[in-house]
MIDOSE-1310 file (N, C-alpha, C; in nm, 2 decimals, decimal comma, always signed):
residues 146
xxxx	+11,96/+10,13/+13,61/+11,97/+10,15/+13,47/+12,11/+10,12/+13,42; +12,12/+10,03/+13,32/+12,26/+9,97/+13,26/+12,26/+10,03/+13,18; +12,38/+10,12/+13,14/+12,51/+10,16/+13,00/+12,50/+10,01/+12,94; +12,45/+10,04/+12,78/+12,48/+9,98/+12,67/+12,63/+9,96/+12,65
xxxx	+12,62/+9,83/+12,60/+12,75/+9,78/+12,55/+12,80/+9,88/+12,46; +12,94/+9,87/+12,43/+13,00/+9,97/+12,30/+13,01/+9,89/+12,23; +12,96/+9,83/+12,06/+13,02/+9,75/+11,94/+13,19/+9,80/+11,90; +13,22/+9,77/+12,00/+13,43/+9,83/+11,95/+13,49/+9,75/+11,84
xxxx	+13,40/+9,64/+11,74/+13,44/+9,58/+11,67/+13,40/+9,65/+11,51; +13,30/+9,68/+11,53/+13,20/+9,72/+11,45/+13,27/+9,92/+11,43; +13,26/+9,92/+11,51/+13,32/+10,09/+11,56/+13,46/+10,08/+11,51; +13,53/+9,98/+11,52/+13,65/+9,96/+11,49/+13,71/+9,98/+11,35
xxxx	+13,58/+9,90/+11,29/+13,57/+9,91/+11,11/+13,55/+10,02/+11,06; +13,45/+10,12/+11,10/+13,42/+10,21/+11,08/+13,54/+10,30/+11,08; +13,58/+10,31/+11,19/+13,71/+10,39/+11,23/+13,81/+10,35/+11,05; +13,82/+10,24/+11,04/+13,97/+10,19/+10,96/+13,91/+10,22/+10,83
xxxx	+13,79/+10,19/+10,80/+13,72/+10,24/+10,67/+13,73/+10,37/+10,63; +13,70/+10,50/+10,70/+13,73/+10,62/+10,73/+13,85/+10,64/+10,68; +13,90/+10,55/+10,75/+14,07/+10,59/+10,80/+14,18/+10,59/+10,63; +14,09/+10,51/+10,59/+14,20/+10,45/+10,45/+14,13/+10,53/+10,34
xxxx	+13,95/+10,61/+10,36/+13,89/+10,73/+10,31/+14,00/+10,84/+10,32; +14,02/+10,88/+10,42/+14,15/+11,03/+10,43/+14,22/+10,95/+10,39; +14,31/+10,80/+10,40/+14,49/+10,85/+10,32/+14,46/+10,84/+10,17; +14,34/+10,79/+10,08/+14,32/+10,82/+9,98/+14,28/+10,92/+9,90
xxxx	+14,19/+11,02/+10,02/+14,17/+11,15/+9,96/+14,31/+11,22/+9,99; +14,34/+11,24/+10,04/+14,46/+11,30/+10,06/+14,60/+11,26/+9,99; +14,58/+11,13/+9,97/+14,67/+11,07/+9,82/+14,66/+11,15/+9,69; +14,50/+11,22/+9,67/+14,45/+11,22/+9,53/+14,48/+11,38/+9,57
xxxx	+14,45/+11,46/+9,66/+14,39/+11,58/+9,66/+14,47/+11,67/+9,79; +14,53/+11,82/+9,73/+14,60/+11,87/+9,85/+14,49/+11,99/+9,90; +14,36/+12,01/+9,82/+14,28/+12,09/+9,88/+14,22/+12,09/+10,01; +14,23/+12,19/+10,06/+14,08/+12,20/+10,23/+14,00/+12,17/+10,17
xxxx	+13,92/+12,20/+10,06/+13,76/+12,22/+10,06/+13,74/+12,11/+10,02; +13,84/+12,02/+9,95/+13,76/+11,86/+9,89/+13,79/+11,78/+10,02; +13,86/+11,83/+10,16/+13,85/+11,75/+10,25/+13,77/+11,77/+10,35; +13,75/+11,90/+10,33/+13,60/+11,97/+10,43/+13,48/+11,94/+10,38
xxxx	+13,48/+11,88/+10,23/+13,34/+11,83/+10,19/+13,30/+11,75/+10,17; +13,42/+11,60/+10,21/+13,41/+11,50/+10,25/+13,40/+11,50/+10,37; +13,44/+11,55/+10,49/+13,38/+11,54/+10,62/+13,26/+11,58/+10,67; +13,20/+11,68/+10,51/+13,04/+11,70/+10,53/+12,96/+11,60/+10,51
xxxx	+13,04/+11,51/+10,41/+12,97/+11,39/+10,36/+12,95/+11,34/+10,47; +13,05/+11,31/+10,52/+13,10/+11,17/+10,65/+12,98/+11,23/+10,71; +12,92/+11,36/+10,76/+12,83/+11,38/+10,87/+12,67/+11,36/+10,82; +12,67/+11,41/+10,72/+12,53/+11,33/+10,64/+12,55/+11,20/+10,60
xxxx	+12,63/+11,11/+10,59/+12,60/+10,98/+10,62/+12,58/+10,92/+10,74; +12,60/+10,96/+10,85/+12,61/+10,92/+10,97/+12,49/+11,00/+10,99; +12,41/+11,07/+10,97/+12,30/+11,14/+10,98/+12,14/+11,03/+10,89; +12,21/+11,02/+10,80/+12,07/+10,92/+10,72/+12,08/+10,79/+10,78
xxxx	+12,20/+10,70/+10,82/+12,20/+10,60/+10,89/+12,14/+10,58/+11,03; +12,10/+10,68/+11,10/+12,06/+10,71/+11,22/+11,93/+10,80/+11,21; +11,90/+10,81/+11,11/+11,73/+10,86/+11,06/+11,60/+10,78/+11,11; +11,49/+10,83/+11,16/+11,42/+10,76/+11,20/+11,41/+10,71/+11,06
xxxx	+11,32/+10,57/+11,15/+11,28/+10,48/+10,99/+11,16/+10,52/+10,93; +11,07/+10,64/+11,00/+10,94/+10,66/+10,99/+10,97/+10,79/+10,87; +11,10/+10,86/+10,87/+11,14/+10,93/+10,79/+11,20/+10,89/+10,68; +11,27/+10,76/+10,66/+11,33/+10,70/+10,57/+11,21/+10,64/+10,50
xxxx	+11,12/+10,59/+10,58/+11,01/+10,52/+10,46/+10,88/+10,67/+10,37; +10,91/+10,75/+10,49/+10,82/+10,88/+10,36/+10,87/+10,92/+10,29; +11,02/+10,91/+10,26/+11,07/+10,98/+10,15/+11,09/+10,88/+10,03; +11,12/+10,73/+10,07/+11,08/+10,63/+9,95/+10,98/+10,64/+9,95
xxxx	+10,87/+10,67/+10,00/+10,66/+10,62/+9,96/+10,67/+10,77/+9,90; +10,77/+10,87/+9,88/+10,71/+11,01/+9,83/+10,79/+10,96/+9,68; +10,86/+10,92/+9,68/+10,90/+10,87/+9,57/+10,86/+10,79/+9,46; +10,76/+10,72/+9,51/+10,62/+10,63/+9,44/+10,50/+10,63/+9,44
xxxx	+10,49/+10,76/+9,52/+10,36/+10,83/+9,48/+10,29/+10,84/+9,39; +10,31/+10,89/+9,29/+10,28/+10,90/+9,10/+10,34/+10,82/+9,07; +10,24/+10,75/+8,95/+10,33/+10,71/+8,82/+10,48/+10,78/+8,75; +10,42/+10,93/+8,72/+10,56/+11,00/+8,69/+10,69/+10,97/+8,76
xxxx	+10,65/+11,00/+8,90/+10,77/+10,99/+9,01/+10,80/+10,89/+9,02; +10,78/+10,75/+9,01/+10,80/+10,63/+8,99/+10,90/+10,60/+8,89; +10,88/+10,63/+8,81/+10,91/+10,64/+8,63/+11,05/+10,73/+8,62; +11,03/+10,81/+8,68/+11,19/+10,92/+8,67/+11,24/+10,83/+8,87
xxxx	+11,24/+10,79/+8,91/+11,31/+10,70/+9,05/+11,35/+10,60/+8,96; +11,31/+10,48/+8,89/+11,32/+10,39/+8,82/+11,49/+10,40/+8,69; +11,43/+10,53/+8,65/+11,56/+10,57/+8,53/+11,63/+10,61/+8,61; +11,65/+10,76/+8,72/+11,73/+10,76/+8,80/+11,82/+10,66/+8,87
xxxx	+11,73/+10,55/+8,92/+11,83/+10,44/+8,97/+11,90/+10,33/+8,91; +11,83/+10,31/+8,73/+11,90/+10,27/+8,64/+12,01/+10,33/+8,58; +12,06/+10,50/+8,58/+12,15/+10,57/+8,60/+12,23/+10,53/+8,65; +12,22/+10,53/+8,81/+12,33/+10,52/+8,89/+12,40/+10,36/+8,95
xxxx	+12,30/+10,30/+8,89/+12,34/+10,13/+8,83/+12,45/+10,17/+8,70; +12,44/+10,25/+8,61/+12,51/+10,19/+8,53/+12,68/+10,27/+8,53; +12,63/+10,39/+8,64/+12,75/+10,47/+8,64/+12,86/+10,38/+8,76; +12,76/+10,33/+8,85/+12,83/+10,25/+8,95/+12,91/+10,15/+8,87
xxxx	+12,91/+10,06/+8,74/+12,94/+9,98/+8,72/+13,06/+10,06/+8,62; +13,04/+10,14/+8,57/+13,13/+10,26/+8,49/+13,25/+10,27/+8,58; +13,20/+10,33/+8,68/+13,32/+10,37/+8,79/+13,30/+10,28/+8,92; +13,34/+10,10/+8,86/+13,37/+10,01/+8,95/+13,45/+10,06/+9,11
xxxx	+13,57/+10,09/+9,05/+13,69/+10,11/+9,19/+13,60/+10,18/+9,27; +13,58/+10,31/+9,24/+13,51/+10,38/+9,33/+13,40/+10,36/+9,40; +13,33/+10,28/+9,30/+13,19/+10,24/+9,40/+13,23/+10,13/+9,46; +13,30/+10,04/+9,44/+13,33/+9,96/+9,59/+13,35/+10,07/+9,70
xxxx	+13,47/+10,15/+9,68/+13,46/+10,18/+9,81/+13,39/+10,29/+9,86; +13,28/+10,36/+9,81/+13,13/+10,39/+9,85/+13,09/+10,27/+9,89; +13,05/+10,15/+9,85/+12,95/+10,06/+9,92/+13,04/+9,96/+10,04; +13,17/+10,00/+10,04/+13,27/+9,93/+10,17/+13,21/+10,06/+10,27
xxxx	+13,18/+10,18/+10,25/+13,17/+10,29/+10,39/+13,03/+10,29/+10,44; +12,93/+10,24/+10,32/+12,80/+10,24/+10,35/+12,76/+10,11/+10,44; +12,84/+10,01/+10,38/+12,84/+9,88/+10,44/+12,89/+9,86/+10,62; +13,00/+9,90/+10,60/+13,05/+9,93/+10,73/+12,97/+10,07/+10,83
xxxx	+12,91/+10,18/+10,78/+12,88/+10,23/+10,84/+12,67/+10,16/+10,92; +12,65/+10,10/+10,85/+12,55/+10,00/+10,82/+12,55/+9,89/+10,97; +12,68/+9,84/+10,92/+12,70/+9,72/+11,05/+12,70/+9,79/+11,16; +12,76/+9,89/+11,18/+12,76/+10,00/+11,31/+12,64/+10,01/+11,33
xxxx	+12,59/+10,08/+11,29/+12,42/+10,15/+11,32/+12,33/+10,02/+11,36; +12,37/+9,89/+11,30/+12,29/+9,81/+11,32/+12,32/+9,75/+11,49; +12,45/+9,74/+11,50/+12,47/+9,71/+11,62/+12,45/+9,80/+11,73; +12,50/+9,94/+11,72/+12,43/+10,01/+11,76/+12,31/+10,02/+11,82
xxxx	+12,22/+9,99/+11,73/+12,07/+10,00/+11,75/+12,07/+9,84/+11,87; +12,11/+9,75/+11,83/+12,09/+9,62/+11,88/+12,13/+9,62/+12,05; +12,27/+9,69/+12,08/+12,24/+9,79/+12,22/+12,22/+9,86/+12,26; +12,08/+9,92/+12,23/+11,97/+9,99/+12,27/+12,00/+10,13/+12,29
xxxx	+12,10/+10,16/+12,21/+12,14/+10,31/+12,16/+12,05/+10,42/+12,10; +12,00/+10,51/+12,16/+11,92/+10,63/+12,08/+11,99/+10,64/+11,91; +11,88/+10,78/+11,88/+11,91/+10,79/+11,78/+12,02/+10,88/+11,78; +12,03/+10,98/+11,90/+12,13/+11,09/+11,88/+12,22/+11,03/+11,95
xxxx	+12,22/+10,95/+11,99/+12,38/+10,87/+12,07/+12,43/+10,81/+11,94; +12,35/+10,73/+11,91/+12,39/+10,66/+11,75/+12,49/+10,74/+11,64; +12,41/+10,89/+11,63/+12,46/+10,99/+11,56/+12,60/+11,01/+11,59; +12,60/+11,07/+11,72/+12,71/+11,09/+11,73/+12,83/+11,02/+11,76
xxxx	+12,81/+10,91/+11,83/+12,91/+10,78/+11,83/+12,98/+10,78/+11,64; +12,87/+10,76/+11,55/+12,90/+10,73/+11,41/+12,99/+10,85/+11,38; +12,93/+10,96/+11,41/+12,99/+11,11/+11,36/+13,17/+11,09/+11,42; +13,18/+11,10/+11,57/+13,31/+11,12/+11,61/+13,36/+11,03/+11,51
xxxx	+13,40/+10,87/+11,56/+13,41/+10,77/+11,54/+13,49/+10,77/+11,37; +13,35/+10,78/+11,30/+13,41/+10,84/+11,13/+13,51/+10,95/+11,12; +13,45/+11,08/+11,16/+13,53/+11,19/+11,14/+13,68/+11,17/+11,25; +13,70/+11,08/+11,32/+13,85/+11,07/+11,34/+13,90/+10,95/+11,30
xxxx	+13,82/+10,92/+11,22/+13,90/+10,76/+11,13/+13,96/+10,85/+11,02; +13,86/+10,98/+10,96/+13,92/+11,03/+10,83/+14,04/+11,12/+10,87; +14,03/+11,18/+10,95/+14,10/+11,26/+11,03/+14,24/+11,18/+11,09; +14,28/+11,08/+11,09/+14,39/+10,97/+11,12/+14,40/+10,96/+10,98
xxxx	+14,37/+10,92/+10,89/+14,40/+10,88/+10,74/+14,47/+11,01/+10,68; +14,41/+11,13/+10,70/+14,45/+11,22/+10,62/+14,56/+11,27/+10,69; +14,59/+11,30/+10,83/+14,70/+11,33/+10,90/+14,80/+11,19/+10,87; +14,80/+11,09/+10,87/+14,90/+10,98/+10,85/+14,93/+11,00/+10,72
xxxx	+14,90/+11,05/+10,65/+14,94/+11,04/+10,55/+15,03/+11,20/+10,49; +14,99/+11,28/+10,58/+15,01/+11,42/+10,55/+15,16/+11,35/+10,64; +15,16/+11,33/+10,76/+15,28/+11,31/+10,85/+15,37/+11,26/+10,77; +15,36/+11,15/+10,70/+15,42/+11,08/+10,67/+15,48/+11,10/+10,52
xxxx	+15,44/+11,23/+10,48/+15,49/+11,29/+10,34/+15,57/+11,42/+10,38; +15,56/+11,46/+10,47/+15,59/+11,59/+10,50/+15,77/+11,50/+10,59; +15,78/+11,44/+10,69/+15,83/+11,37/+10,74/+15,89/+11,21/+10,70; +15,95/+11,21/+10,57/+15,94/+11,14/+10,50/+16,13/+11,15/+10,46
xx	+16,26/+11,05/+10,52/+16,33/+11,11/+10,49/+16,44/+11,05/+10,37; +16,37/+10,91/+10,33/+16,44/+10,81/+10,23/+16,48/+10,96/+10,07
């Protein structure tokens, strides 16, 4: 039985994507709770990216079930088309973490990685890319002597 390759390139991105996530939040924000509820994010995205696919397609087919439900998914997602484009900056870099977190899972998957190895590879991986961003940046203001 052969150990799967590690994607350390792919894992790599993820890490630096994270990474520039903490020195930004932590640029904007000196609270715990807006950085403890971005690291809940980070663990529910790393959670839906590593979701069986048998769970990701019932909850889009629950979504199109009815007409109704169709009809309010449809406005809902023309919504957040138009807020995305509203708040450009920011949604790039939502769709830079989605994207990169994406290439991972996919490679991931490609060396025959479970789902809970997947998970948690993504989970560490992220949560110490944010966790370097927000401490480099805390070091580096606290310890700062120009």
């Amino acid at each position: 039985m052969t150990t799967p390759q590690i994607p350390f390139l792919s894992l790599g991105i993820v890490w630096l994507v994270h990474g520039v996530l903490g020195w930004l939040l932590a640029e904007t924000t000196y609270y715990w709770l807006h950085w403890s509820l971005a690291a809940c994010l980070i663990v529910l995205m790393a959670l839906v990216f590593t979701a069986p696919s048998s769970m990701v397609r019932n909850v889009f087919y629950g979504l199109f079930r009815s007409d109704s439900r169709a009809f309010f998914s449809v406005i809902l997602c023309a919504l957040t088309v138009v807020l995305m484009v509203h708040w450009s900056t920011q949604s790039v870099y939502i769709i830079v973490l989605l994207a990169a977190g994406s290439l991972a899972r996919l490679e991931l998957q490609g060396a025959e990685y479970g789902e809970w190895q997947s998970f948690t590879l993504l989970t560490l991986i992220s949560l110490a890319g944010f966790a370097t961003g927000l401490g480099a940046y805390v070091y580096l203001l606290t310890h700062n002597t120009v």
